[in-house]
N, C-alpha and C positions, 0 to 999 in steps of 0.2 A: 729309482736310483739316479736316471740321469737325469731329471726334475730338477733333486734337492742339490746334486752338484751345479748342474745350471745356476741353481738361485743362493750359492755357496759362492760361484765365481763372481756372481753379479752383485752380492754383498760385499764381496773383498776390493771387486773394484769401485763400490759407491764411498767403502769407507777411506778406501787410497785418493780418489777424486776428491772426498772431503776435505780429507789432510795437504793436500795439493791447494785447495782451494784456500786453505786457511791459511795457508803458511805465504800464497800472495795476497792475503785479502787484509794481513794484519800490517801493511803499511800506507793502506788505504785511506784511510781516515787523518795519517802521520802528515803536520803544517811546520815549514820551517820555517822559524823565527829569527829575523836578523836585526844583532843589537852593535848599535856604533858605539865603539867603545872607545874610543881616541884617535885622532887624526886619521890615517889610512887603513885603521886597524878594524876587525868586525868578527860578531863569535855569531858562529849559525846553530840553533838548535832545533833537535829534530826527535827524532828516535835513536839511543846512541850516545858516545860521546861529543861531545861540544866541539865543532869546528872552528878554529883559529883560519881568519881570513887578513893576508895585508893585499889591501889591491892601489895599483896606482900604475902610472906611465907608464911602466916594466912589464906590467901584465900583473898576473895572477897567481897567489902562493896559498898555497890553502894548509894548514896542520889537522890531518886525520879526514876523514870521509864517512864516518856511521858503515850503513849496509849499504851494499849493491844494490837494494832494489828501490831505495833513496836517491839514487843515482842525477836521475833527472829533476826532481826536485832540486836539490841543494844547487845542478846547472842553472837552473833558473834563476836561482835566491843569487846567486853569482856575476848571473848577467844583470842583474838587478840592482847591485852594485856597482860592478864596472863593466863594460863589455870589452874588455882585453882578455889574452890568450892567456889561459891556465900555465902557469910554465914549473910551479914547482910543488910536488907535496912531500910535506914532511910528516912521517910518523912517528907518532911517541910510544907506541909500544903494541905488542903484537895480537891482539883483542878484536876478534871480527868484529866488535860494534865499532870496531877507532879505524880499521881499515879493511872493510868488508867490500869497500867501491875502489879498492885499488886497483883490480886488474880493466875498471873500466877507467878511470882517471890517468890513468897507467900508460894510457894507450896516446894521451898527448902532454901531461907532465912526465916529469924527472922525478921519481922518487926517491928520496933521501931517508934512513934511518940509520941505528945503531946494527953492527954486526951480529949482532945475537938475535934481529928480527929477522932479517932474513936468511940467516940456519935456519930458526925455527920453519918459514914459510916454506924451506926446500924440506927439509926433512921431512912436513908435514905430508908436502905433494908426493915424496916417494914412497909414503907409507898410504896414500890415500891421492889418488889419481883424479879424484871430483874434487879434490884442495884447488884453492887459487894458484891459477900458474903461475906461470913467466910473466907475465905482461902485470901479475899486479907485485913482485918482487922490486925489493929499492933496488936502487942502478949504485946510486954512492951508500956508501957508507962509510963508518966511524967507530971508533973505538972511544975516546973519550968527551971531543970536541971537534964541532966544525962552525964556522961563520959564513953566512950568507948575506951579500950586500944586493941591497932589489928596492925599491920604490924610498929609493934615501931614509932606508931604515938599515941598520946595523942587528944581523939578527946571528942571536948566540945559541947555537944547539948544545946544549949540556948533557952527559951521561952519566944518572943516576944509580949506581949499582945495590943491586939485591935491594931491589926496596918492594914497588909494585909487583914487577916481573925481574928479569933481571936483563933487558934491553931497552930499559926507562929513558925516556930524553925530556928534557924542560927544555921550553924553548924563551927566550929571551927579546925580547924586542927591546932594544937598550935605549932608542932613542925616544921611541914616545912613551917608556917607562912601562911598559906590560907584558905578564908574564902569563906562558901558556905552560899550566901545572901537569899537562896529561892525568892520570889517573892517581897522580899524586896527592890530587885532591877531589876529595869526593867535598863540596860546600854544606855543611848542615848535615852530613847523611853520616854513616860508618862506614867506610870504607871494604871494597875488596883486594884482599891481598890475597895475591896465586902464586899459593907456595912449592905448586908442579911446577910452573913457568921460571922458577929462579925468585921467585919472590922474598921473603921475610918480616916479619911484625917490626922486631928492631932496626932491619935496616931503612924499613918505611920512614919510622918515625925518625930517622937519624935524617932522613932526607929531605923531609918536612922543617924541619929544624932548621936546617941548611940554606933552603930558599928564604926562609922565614928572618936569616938574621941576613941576608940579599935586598931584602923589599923595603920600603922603605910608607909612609903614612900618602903618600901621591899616587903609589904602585896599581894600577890595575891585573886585577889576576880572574883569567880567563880556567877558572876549573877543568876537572874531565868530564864530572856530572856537578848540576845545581848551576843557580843564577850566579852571575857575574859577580866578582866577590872585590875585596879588597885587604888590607895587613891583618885588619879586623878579624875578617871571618877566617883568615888562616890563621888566626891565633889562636880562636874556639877553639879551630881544629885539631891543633896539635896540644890544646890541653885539654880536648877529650881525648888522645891517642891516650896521652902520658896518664893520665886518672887512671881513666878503665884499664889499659895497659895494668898496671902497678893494683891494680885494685881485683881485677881476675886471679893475677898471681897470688896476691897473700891468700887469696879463697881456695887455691888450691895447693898450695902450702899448707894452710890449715887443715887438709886433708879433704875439703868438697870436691864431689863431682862436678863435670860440667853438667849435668841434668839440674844440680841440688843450686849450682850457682843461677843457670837461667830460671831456677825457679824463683829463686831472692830476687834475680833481676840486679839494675846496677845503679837504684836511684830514678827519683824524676828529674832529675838535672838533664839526665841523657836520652830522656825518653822520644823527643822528637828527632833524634837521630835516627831512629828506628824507622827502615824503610821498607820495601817489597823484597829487592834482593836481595839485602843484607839486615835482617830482622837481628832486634836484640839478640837470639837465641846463636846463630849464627855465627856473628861478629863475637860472641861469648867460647864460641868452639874454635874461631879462629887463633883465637890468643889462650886456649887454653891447649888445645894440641898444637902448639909449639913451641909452649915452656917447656921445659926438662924437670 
């Protein structure tokens, strides 16, 4: 009896060391890619959402951070750009892949977000004690708008309601013309909407809309996922919202399940949308459990 406990303990701890093992081993292999994207401006990609970087004289402003365990990577890709002092992060919404390196970034920027990120982030830590603390919580925040003037660029925080989450920010770089969509845009893919987090399908696409008649044929638009996009590919985008949107609905008007619809699927028009996290099937239940 005491043998097979023995080798009962030491199975539970080979498969906990496993999992231990795996959960630091899966950003191992993860290379951050830095794309200039106009004057002072640069999006880092990694594992995660896409990093908006303005760097110049002033230091250092970075929008979002991926994970924590990205941490020292994306320092690197940073100093690689510019070696001035990090002085500002901004968050567009509250998504451990967009600011999971907050409580270490945290520790010598200023974090900036919308009010409803950091409720969420305290409320999380009082219900769960291993949540990000203090140190990775915004210091400013906002309710609709705030402006930030840094490396003679003119930078506009916008807050987008009930669209992605409901502490959505666009951020605006007005002077060299590029926008950073946060999870507003997913480029080429279908989007996640978290409709626990304050999210909504209609008010996505309302929001979408919104930047869309902002931008202009010069506009560079720095996604939350996918490459580097322009008016273009946000056009795709929100005329696959609108299609499929409109086009789920009459399926279940007409009285389909959402089983019977991802069975029909939604057309090859939309088929390379279809990605890992957000499979046709998915993105079909998304807008089907939250029509009425």
């Amino acid at each position: 009896m005491i043998l097979i406990k023995m080798l009962k303990q030491t199975l539970i701890m080979m498969l906990i060391c496993t999992g231990i093992l795996s959960a630091q081993g899966r950003f191992d292999n993860v290379e951050i890619k830095t794309t200039h994207v106009r004057g002072n401006i640069y999006m880092l990609e990694g594992k995660g959402g896409n990093i908006g970087v303005c760097a110049g004289e002033d230091g250092i402003l970075i929008i979002d951070d991926q994970f924590a365990e990205l941490a020292d990577k994306i320092k690197a890709a940073l100093k690689e750009i510019n070696p001035g002092e990090l002085k500002f992060l901004l968050n567009t919404h509250v998504h451990g892949d967009h600011i999971g390196g907050n409580s270490i970034f945290g520790k010598v920027a200023t974090i900036i977000a919308h009010d409803n990120i950091r409720n969420r982030m305290i409320d999380k830590f009082k219900e769960d004690s291993t949540a990000q603390g203090k140190n990775g919580w915004p210091v400013i925040t906002f309710d609709k708008s705030l402006t930030v003037h840094f490396n003679n660029e003119t930078i506009e925080v916008m807050h987008f309601p009930k669209g992605h989450t409901d502490g959505d920010a666009v951020i605006y770089f007005k002077d060299a013309n590029i926008v950073h969509m946060g999870d507003h845009m997913f480029s080429g893919l279908f989007p996640y909407i978290d409709i626990n987090s304050g999210g909504s399908v209609d008010g996505y696409i309302k929001n979408v809309d919104a930047v869309l008649a902002q931008v202009n044929d010069s506009t560079m638009i720095i996604p939350g996922h996918g490459p580097l996009s322009t008016k273009k590919e946000l056009t795709v985008f929100s005329h696959m919202l609108h299609k499929t949107t409109k086009l789920i609905r009459d399926m279940k008007s007409s009285g389909m399940t959402s089983d019977e619809i991802a069975a029909e699927g939604l057309g090859d028009e939309w088929k390379s949308f279809d990605w890992g996290f957000i499979p046709t099937e998915r993105w079909i239940e998304t807008i089907y459990s939250s029509t009425k």
